[in-house]
C-alpha positions in Angstrom: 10.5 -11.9 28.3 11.6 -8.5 29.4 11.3 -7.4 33.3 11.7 -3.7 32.7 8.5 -2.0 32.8 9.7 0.2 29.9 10.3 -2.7 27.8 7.2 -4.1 28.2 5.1 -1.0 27.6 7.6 -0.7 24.4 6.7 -4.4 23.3 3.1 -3.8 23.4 3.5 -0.7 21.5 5.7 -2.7 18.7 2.5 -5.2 18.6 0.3 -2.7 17.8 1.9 -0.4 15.0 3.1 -4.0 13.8 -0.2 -4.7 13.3 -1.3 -1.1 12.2 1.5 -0.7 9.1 0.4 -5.0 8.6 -2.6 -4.0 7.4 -2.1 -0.6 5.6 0.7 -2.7 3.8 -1.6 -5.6 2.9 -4.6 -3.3 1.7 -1.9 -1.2 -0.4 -1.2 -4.7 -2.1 -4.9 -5.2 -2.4 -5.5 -2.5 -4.4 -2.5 -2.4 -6.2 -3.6 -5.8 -7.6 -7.3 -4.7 -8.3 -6.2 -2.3 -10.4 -3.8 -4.6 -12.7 -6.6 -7.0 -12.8 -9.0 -4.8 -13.9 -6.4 -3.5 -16.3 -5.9 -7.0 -17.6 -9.8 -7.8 -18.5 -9.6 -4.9 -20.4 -11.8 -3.0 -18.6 -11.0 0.8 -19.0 -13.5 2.7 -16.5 -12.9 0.4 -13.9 -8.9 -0.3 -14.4 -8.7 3.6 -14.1 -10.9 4.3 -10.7 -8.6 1.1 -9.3 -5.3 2.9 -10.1 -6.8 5.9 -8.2 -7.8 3.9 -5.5 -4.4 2.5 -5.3 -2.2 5.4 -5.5 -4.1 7.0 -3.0 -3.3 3.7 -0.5 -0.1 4.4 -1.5 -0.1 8.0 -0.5 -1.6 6.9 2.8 0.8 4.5 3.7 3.9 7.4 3.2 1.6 9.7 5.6 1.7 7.0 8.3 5.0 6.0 8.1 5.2 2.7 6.4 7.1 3.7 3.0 9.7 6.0 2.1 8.1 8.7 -0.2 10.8 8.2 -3.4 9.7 4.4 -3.1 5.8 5.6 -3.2 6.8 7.7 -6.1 8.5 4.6 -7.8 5.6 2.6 -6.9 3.0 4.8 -8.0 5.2 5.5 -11.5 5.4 1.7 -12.2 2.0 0.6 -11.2 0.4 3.6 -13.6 2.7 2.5 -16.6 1.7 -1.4 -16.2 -2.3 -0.1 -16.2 -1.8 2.1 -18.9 0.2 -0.7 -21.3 -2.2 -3.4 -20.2 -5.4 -1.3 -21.7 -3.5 -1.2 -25.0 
């Protein structure tokens, strides 16, 4: 445990954007699968407004922080190719 009352502040800090980029992280994931599951029943409308949904988690989570923008790119490139080859 730290004594320095600098280190402590910075701990709880950690916690908290810990928790912060946890959960932008988790519901970037959430959507991402959404959309390949609605890609894999083969459902067109839906697949499509779930790959919106998901890229723009994925542009949120460059604007706070939690990904590198190339690897939101990559992401974003991948994810778009699996929906579209899924539909058929």
């Amino acid at each position: 445990m730290a004594n320095i009352k600098s280190q402590i502040k910075r701990n709880r800090q950690n916690e908290r954007l810990r928790a912060r980029n946890r959960a932008i992280r988790s519901e970037m994931k959430t959507r991402t699968r959404n959309a390949l599951e609605a890609a894999e029943a083969g459902d067109a409308v839906g697949a499509e407004e779930a790959l919106r949904m998901a890229q723009t988690r994925i542009d949120t989570a460059v604007a706070k922080g939690v990904l590198p923008k190339n690897t939101a790119a990559r992401r974003k490139s991948r994810l778009t190719h699996q929906v579209r080859s899924r539909l058929g």
